[in-house]
Each structure stands twice: as structure tokens, then as C-alpha cells.
N, C-alpha and C positions, 0 to 999 in steps of 0.2 A: 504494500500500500504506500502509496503517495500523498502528500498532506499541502497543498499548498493556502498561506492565509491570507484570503483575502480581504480580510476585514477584522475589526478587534484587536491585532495586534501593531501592541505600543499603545494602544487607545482604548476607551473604555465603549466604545459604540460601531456597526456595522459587523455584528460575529455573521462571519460567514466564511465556512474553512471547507476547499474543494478537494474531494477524497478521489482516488485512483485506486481501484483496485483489481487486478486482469485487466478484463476491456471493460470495466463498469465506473461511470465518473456520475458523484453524488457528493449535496453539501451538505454539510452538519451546521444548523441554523442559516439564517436568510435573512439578514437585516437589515433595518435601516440606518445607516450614517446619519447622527445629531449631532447639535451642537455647531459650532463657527461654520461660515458661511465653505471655506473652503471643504471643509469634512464634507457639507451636503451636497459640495456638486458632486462629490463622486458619486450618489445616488446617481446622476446622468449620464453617466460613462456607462456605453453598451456591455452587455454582458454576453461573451465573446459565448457563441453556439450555444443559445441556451436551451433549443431542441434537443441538445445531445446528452443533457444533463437525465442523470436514468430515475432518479431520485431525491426526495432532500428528508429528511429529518430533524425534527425540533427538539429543542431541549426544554422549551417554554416559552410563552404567549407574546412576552414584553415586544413593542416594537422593534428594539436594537436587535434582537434575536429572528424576528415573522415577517418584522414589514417590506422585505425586499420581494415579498411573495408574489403579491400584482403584479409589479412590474417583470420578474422572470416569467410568468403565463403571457404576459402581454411580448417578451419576444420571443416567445415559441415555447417554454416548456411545457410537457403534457404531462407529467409523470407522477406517481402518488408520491405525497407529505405524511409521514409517518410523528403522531407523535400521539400524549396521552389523551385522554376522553376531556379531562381540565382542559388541557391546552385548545384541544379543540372546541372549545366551550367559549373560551377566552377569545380564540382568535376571530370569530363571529364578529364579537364586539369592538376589536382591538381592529381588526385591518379594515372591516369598514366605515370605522369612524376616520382610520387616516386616509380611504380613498376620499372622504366627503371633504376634511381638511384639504388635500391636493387639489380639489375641486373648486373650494371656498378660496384657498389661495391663491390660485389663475384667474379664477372671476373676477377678485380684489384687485389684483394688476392688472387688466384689463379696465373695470373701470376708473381708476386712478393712472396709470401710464407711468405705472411703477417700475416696472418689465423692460429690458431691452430687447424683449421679444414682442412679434407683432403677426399673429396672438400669440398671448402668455398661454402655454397647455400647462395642465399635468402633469405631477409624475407617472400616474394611473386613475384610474376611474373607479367609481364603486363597481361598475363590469366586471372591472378586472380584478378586483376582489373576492366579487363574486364567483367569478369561472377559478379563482386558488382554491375558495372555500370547496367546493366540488372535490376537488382530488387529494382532501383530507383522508386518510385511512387510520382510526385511531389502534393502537398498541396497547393493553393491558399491562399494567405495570409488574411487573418481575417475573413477565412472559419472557420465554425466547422464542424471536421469532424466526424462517426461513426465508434469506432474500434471494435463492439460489445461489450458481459459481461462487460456493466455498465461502459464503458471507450470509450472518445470522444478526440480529438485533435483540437489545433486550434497553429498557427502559426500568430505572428505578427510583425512587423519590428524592428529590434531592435538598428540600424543603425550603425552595425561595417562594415562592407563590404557590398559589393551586393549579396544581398538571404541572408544576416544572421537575425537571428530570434529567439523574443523569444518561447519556447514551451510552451503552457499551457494546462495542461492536466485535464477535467471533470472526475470524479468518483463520480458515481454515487451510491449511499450506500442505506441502510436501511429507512433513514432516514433523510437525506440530503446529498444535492450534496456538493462536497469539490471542490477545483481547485488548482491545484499543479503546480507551475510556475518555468521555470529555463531561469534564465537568458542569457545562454551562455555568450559569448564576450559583452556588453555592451559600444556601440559607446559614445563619449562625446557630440558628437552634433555641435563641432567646426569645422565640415570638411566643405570646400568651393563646393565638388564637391558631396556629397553623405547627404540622407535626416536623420534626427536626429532621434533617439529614441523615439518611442510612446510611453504614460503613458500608466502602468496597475493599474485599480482602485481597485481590489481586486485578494486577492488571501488565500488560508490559509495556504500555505507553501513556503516556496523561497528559489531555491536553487542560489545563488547569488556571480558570480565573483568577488572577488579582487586582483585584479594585481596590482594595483596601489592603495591598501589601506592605504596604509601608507606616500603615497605622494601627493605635488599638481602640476600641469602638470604648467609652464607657460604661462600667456594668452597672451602674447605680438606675433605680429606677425609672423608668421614663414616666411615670404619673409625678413623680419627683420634681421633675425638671417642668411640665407640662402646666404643674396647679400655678404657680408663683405669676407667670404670663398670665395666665387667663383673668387673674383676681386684677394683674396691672391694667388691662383691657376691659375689664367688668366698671373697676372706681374711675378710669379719665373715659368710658363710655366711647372706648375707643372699637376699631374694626382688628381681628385677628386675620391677616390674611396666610392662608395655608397651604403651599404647592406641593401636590402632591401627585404620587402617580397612582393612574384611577384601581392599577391591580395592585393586591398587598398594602401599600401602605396607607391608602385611605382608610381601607378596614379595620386595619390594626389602630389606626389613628380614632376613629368611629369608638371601637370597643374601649378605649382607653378614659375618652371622655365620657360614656356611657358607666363605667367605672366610679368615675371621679363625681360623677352627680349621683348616684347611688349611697356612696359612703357621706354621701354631704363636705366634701372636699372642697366644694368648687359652688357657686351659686348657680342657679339654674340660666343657663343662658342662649339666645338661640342660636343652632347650628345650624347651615345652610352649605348642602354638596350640589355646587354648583358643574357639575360635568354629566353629563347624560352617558357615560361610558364606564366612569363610577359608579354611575346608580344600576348600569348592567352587572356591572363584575361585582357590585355584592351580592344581588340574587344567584350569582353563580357560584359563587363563596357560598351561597345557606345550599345551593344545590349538591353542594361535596363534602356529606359530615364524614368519609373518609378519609377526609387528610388533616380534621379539623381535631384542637386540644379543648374545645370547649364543649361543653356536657348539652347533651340531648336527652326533650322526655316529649315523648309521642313525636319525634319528628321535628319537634317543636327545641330551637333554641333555648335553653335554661336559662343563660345570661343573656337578653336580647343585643345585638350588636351597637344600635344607632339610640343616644340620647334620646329624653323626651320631646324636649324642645326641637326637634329633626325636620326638615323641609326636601324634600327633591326638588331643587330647581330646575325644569325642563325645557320651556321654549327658550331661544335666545330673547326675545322680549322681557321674560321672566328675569332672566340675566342681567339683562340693563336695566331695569328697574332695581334692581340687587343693589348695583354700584352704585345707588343715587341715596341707598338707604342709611339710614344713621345707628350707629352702637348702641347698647353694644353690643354684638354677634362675632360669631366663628364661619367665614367662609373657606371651604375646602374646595379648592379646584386644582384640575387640571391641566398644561403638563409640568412635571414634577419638578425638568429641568427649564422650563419655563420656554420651552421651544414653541410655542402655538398656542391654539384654545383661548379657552374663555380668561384664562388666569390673568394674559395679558390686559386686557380690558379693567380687572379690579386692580391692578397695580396702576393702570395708569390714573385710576381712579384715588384709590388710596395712599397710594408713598408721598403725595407733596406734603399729608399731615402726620404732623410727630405724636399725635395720639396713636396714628395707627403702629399695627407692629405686622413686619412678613417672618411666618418661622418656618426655618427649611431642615425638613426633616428627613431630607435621604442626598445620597452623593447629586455635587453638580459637577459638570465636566468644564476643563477647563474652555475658560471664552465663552463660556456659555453667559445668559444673561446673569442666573441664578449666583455660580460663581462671582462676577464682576461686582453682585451686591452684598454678596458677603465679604470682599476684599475693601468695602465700604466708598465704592464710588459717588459722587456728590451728583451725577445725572446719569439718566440710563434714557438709551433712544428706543422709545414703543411704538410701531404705528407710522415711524418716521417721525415721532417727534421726541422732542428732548424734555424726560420728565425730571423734576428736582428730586432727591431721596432726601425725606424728612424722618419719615417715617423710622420704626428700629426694626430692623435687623436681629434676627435670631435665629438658632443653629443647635437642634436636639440630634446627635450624632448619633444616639444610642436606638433610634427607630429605623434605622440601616436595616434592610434584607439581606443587605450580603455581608459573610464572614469576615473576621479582620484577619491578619497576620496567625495570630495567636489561634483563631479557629481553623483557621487552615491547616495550622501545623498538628492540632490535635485531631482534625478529619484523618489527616496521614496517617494515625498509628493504625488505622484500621487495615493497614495494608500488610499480610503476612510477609512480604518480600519486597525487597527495593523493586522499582520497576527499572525497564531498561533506561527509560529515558521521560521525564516532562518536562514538557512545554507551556511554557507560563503567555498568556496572552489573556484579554480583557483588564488590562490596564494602564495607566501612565508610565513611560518609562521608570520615572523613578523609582516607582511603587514596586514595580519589576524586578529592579534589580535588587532592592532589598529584602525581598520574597525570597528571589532565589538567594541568597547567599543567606537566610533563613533555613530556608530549607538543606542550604549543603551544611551549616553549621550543624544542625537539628538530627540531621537521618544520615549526611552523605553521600543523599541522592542525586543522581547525575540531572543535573536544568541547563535549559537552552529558552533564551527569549528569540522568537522567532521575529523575522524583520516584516514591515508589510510585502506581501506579494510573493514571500519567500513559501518554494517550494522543497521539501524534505523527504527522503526518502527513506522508509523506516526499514528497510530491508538492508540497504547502507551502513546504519547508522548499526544495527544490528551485529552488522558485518564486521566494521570494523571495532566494534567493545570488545569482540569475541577474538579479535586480533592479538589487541591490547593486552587481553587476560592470559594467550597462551602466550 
């Protein structure tokens, strides 16, 4: 097998890594590139024979991971999407909200003449959303499956959202079988509402996220960090604004505050989930008490998820009438890293007042807007225009989905035998490199940060340890 990455690696967005194996060429996730303008045109760069592609395989829902899907149907691929029954639950909601976005976004440049294009298209259409959604084929989790010529599939939990998973791939060879593991996303296991990371006891290659290698997340409690803001937003009857991402961490964000007004923590106050893509992925979340840590009687949630004070904000009208509204309230929107959606609209609204406060509660990438506001920039450009940040700034680290450093290293013992070889990708260089040399200090284990575009060949690499050793 062959691994080349076209995406995710050195960066934390665009996983999409193209497998070789005999005459079978297949990717492991299909993303989309976020974040700074440069990262996104690579979404526009043709994707060279994608009729030839035999297969692709998901590791979970999140767009960096699914949303290059349209667009590889739209230039030719035919061929089935393997992943869990979650994810495919997920991706319903998750690709055609970003074909509608694609959509909304061309219309927008079009009629503003924002575009140096004449006309501004999309990236893809809800069409072409539609026609991915079709050649989902879901996988049972800790099935193996048969994809014929010598190559089997197996999916197993890997506890970052609901349906994410890791992949692990059988090749079946001359002479022994290998097993080729990718981590995707990789949960930390501190969520209250979703089930932690299984051990893999073996594998000989790991293709292995760092997002957070180079950090260690806080263990202190996030209602902890969570009550002290809200009381400051309750007394100056200010607005909470909350970017989040509509899967996993709104929910968890949801249950938390739902928490905190129960135990009488916190004053009753109203919450508003402003994303309509949110308000799918939590019905999808109550539809999976499989993966879930929170107690069920008759079917029925024990701890209900959402606050009393709870609103689903649905049309955009609804939206804009939101931004015009006065404290004190908790608006949760949409997207996380602030790349799109409705989110942008309440910031342009809210950051010029220093009553308000924005708390970011999962990674920003760098350049991104969300980053630029936690580095404490004095204006940020929304909409093309230049808004003033008055507003405060806040940063709960500890509501992370993905593992830090430290959970990584202890995912690892679960591995009976070094493997041959991982590959560190889904992160910042730097975070990379201090991963790996984690990991050699830790195990000994042999790492490689693969370059972008960089193809590898694991039979090589094989070849030559086994050189090495005699």
C-alpha cells in the first residue's frame, strides 16, 4: 500500500489521504480545506481522475473530514462511502447544509460584485450533495468487513463525536497480513455525554492526529470555568456569544448548562441555538443512546440535554431579529471556527459592546477569524466590513473533543507492540513535532510527519527497518 496526503498534513483541516493498494486507489476521509483564504482555494484545484477513485471511507461527519464529498461526485466519482450509521446520520445534515452555504455564498457575490468571477458558482450544489449522500454504504462498528483483492475494513469507536471512528484496514499480502490504522479525530474520553475511545492492541502503521500535540487541555471542570461568565453576562445584562461546532460541542455545551441551572449554579437565563444544523445533530445525538454516557428510562433521556429557558432559532428572519435582541441571553451558533453561518452576523452585531463576551470553546486554526480574536485584535473584517472588538474574549480549553498530548500518549499503551511506523498528521507543524519526539521519548516508537502531497510507500518503509535490524 501506498499513502499519499493530500490534505491534513502540517495542518489541522482538509484530511484527505489517497490509499494504493494492487490496482485499487481509495481515500480515507474527504475534506474540506478551512480556515485562511489561501487553505480554501485549494478546495478549487481539480481533483486529478476522480472517476478512478474505487472508494472513500470516513472516519466521521465533521466537514474537514466529509465535505470534499460533493465536489469529488460532481467530477466523476461513482463509488461507495463507507462509514458508521452516526456518521451517516451526520453527514445528511452536515454536507447539505455546506452545499446550501456554497450556494448562499455565490448568490452573495453575485449580488454585491464581491467575486472576480462573472458569475460567482459554487463549490457544489445541494445536487451534488445529494447524489454523495446516495453512495453512502454504512459499516457496523467492530465488523470486519470484505472489500475484495486482499483488503478488509473494520471500523471502531473512537469517541470524538457520534459515528466517528477509527479505520482499520487488513491487507492481506504474500505472506502476512498487515493492519493499517488511522486515527481520525481522536476523543479524550472526558466528555460527560458521549463514550470514550476504545484501545487498538495492534496495528503496523498509524496514521495518527495531532491537534493538540503540543498542548495539555485543563482537567478542572468545565461547569467550573463556565458558571463565573454567565453570572458576569446575567449582572451587566450582557449577550454570551458562543461559536461552536453544530456536532459534539454544542451538545456537550447544551448539557452543561442544563446542568448548571438544575443544581441552581447559575440563574435561569435564556438560551438560544441559533444554527439549524445544530438543532439536527442533536436529535441525532438523542437518536444514538449507543455511544451515549448519559442514562436512559423508557427511551427517554434521564438528564434532558437543553436548558429550560431553550429556543431553536430556525428561519434566518428569526436570526436577525436575535441580533437586534437585548441580555441577557446565551446565543450558541455556528461555525465553531467562525468560517461562515449565522455566527458571523451576531459578532458583527455584538463585539463593538464591552458588555458582550464571545467564549471559544474548541481549537481555532491559525488565521482563522476565531484565532485573530483570541490573539486580541482591536478590529476584525465581517461582511467586508471593519468591526471594532469591544466586547471580551474568552477561551474554555477544556470542552476540546480532541485529545491532548498526554491523551495520546496514554491511547498508545493500548498497543501490545510498537508498530512499524506513525504518521503524525492533523496538525500544526509545531504541535507535530513535539508529538513526535513525545512519542519517541515515551515508547521509542518510530514517527514520520509526512509533508503535504507527500507520497509513502509502506512496503518500502517496511523494507528497509527490516534492513536496519538485520
Amino acid at each position: 500500500m501506498k499513502l499519499r496526503f493530500l490534505g491534513a498534513a502540517q495542518t489541522v483541516t482538509g484530511s484527505k489521504t489517497l490509499c494504493t493498494h494492487r490496482n485499487r486507489r481509495f481515500l480515507v476521509d474527504c475534506g474540506l480545506f478551512q480556515g485562511a483564504k489561501p487553505k480554501r482555494l485549494l478546495n478549487w484545484q481539480p481533483f486529478q481522475e476522480a472517476e478512478k477513485i474505487d472508494f472513500v471511507v470516513l472516519t466521521h461527519a465533521h466537514i474537514d473530514h466529509s465535505g470534499y464529498l460533493p465536489k469529488l461526485v460532481k467530477e466523476g466519482f461513482k463509488g461507495p462511502i463507507y462509514c458508521s450509521p452516526g456518521t451517516r446520520d451526520l453527514c445528511e445534515v452536515l454536507l447539505l447544509d455546506s452545499a446550501k452555504l456554497q450556494e448562499e455564498d455565490a448568490s452573495f457575490a453575485n449580488r454585491t460584485g464581491h467575486s472576480h468571477h462573472r458569475p460567482a458558482l459554487p463549490l457544489y450544489t445541494t445536487r451534488d450533495a445529494e447524489n454523495a449522500l446516495r453512495l453512502i454504504q454504512t459499516v457496523k462498528q467492530n465488523d470486519w468487513v470484505d472489500l475484495k483483492d486482499g483488503l478488509s475494513l473494520k471500523l471502531t469507536r473512537s469517541g470524538h463525536i457520534i459515528g466517528s471512528s477509527f479505520v482499520q484496514l487488513g491487507l492481506q499480502g504474500d505472506y502476512r497480513s498487515q493492519l493499517v490504522t488511522f486515527s481520525g479525530d481522536l476523543g479524550n474520553g472526558r466528555s460527560e455525554i458521549i463514550k470514550p475511545p476504545v484501545s487498538i492492541p495492534e496495528t503496523d502503521f498509524l496514521v495518527l492526529e495531532g491537534t493538540y500535540g503540543d498542548r495539555l487541555q485543563p482537567r478542572g471542570n468545565v461547569r467550573d470555568a463556565l458558571r463565573p461568565l454567565i453570572h458576569q453576562i446575567f449582572e451587566r445584562k450582557g449577550v454570551m456569544v458562543i461559536p461552536a461546532f453544530s456536532v459534539g460541542r454544542t451538545q456537550e455545551i447544551l448539557y452543561h448548562l442544563r446542568v448548571l441551572e438544575e443544581s441552581r449554579q447559575i440563574p435561569t437565563i435564556p438560551v438560544y441555538l441559533d444554527s439549524p444544523m445544530a438543532n439536527h445533530a442533536t436529535q441525532i445525538f438523542l437518536d444514538h443512546p449507543e455511544e451515549h454516557l448519559l442514562r436512559f428510562n423508557n427511551g427517554e433521556l434521564h438528564s434532558p440535554i437543553c436548558p429550560s429557558c431553550y429556543s431553536a432559532v430556525k428561519s434566518a428572519d428569526e436570526s436577525m431579529v436575535l441580533c437586534m435582541k437585548d441580555g441577557p441571553m446565551i446565543v450558541i451558533s455556528a461555525a465553531g471556527m467562525l468560517t461562515g453561518g449565522r455566527i458571523l452576523h451576531h459578532l458583527k452585531h455584538r463585539l463593538p459592546d464591552r458588555n458582550n463576551m464571545v467564549v471559544f470553546v474548541g481549537y481555532q486554526a491559525e488565521e482563522t477569524k476565531g484565532a485573530l480574536l483570541q490573539q486580541g485584535i482591536p478590529t476584525i473584517r465581517i461582511h467586508h466590513e471593519e468591526v471594532a472588538v469591544d466586547a471580551e474574549i474568552k477561551t474554555i480549553e477544556a470542552l476540546s473533543a480532541h485529545a491532548d498530548y498526554q491523551d495520546i500518549l496514554d491511547w498508545l499503551k493500548g498497543l501490545k507492540q510498537p508498530p512499524t511506523k506513525i504518521f503524525l498528521n492533523h496538525g500544526e507543524p509545531a504541535a507535530l513535532e513535539t508529538l513526535a519526539q513525545k512519542i519517541k521519548a515515551t515508547y521509542n516508537f518510530n514517527v514520520m510527519i509526512p509533508k503535504p502531497n507527500e507520497e509513502i510507500d509502506l512496503a518500502r518503509i517496511k523494507s528497509e527497518l527490516n534492513g536496519r535490524t538485520a
